[in-house]
Residue frames as qw, qx, qy, qz and C-alpha x, y, z in Angstrom:
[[0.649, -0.597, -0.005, -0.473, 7.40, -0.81, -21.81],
 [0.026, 0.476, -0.813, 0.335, 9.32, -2.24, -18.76],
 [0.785, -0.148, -0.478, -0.365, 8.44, -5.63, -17.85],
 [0.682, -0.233, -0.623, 0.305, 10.33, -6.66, -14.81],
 [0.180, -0.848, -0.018, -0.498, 10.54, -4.80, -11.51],
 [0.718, -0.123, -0.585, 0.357, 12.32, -4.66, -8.32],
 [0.412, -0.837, -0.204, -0.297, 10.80, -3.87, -5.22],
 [0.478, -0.660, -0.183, 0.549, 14.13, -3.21, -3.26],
 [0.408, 0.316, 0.222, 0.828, 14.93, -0.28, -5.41],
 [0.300, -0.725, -0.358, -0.506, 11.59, 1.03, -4.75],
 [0.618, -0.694, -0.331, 0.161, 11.94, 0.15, -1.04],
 [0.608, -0.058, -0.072, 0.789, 15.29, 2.71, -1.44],
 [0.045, -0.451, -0.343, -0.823, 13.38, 5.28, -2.75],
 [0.318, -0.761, -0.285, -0.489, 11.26, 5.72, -0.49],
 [0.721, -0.537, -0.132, 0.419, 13.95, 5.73, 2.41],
 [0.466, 0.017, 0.133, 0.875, 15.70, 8.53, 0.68],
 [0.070, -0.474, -0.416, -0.773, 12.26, 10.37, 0.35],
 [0.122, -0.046, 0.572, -0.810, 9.95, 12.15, 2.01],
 [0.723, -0.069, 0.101, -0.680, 6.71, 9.95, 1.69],
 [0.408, -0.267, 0.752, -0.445, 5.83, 6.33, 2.12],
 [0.782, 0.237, 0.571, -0.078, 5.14, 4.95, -0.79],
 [0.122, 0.616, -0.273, -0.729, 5.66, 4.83, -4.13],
 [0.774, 0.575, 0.208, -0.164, 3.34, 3.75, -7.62],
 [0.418, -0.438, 0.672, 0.425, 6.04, 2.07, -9.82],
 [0.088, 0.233, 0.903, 0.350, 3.64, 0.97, -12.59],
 [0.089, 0.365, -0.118, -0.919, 1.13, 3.77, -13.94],
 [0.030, -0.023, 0.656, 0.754, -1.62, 3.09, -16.40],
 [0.479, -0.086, 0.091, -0.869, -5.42, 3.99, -17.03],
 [0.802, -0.148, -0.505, -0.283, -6.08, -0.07, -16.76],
 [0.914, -0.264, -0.229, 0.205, -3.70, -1.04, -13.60],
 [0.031, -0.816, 0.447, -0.365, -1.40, 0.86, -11.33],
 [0.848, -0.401, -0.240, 0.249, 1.05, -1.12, -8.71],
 [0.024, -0.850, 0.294, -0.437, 3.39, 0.41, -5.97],
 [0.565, -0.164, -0.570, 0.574, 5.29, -0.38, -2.07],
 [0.291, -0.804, 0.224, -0.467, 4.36, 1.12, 1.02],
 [0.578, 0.138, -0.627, 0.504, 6.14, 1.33, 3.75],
 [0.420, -0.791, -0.129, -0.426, 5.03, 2.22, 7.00],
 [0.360, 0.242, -0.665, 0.608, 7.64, 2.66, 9.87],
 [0.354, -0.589, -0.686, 0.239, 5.69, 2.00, 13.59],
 [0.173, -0.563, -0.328, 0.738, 4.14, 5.44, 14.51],
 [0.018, -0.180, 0.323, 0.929, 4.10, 6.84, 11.03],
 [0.528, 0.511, 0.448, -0.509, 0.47, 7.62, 9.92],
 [0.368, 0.326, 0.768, 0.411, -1.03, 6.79, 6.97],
 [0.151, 0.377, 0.163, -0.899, -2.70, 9.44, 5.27],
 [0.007, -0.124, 0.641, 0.757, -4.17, 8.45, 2.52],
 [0.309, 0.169, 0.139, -0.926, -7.49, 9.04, 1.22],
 [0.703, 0.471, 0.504, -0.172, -10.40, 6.82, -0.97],
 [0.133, -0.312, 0.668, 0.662, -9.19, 6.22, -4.46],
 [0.552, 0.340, 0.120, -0.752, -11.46, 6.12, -7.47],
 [0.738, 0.207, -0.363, -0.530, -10.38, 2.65, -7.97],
 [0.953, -0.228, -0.201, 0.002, -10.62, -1.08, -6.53],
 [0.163, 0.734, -0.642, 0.151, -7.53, -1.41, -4.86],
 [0.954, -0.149, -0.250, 0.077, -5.67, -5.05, -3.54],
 [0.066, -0.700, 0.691, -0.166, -3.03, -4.94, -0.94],
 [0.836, 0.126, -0.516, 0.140, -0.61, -7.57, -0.51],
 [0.511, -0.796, 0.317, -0.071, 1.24, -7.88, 2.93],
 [0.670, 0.453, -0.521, 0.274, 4.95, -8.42, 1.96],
 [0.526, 0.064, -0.629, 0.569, 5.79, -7.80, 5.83],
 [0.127, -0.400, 0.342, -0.841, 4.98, -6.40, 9.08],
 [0.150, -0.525, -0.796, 0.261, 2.18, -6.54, 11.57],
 [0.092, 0.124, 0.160, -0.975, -0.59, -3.81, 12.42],
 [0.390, 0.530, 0.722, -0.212, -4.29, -3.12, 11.23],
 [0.078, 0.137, 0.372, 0.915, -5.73, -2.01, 8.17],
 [0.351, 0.427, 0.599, -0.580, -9.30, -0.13, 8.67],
 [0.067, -0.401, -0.719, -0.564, -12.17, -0.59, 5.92],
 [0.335, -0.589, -0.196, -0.709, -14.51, 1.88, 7.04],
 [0.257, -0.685, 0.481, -0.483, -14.77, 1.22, 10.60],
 [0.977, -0.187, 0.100, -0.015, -13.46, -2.33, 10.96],
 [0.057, -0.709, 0.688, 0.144, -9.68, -3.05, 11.92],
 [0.915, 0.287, -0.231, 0.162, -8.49, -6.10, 9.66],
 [0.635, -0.614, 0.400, 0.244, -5.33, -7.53, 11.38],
 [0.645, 0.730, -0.193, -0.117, -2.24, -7.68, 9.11],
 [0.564, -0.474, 0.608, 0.296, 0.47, -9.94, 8.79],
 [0.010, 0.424, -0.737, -0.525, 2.80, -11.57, 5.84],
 [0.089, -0.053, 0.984, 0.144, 0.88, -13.16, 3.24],
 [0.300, 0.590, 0.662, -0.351, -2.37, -11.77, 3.39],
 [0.220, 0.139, 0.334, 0.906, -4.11, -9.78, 1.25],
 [0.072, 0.547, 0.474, -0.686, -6.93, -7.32, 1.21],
 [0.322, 0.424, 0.502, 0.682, -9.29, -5.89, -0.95],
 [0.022, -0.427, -0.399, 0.811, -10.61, -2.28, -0.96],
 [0.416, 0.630, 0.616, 0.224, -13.57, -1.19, -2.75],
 [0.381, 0.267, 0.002, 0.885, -12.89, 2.11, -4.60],
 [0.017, 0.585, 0.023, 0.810, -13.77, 5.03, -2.48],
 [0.767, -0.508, -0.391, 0.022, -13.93, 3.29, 0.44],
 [0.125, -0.805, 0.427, -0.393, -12.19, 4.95, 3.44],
 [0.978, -0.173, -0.114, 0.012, -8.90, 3.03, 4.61],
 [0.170, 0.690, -0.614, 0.344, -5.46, 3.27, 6.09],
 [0.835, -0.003, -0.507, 0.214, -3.23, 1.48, 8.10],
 [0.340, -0.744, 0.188, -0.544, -2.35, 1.84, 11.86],
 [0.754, -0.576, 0.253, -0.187, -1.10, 0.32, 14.82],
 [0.865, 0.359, -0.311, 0.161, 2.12, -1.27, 13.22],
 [0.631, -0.551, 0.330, 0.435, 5.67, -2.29, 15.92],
 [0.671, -0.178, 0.502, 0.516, 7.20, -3.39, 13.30],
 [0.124, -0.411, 0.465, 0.774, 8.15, -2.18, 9.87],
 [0.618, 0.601, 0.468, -0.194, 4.86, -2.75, 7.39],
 [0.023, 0.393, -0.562, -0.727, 5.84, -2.91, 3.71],
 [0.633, 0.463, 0.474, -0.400, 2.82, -3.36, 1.19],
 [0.126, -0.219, 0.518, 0.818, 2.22, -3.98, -1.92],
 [0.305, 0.574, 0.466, -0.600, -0.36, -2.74, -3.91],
 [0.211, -0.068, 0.590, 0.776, -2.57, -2.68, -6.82],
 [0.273, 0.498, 0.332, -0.753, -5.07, -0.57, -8.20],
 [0.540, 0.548, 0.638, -0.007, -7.96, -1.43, -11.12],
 [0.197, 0.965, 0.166, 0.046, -7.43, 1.84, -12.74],
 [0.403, 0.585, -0.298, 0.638, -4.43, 4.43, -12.93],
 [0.575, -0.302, -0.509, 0.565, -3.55, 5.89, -9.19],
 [0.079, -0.714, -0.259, -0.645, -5.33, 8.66, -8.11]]
């Protein structure tokens, strides 16, 4: 099992790809990933069927929790309960997350 990681590899990947994040760490106890959100790009994502913690590694913008905007900057973090409806929005700048989820990634 790999034990160390590095998130600019990841942060390549998903500049060479076509989606905006990507789950680096996989398992049916604990999943972790990087988004990235360039200003304008939407978030799509949906409720997950488990807990999830972002980290803010950078940016600025809002995350909604059902219909409250949480401001985001470096350094914060955030919890989401699992099936809770939430994305991110209103970023200038470049938004890079990181993220981890109670469960595998669904």
């Amino acid at each position: 099992m790999k034990l160390d990681y590095d998130l600019a590899s990841y942060y390549k990947k998903i500049k060479n790809s076509n989606t905006y994040f990507h789950t680096f760490f996989n398992n049916s106890n604990l999943s972790a990933g990087v988004l990235i959100l360039q200003p304008g790009e939407e978030d799509t994502q949906t409720p997950h069927d488990s807990d999830e913690i972002y980290y803010i590694i950078s940016g600025d913008g809002y995350l909604k929790i059902k219909n409250k905007d949480y401001k985001v900057s470096k350094d914060k973090a955030f919890f989401v309960g699992q099936n809770v409806e939430h994305y991110f929005h209103g970023n200038k700048k470049e938004l890079k997350v990181l993220y981890f989820f109670g469960g595998p990634d669904s």
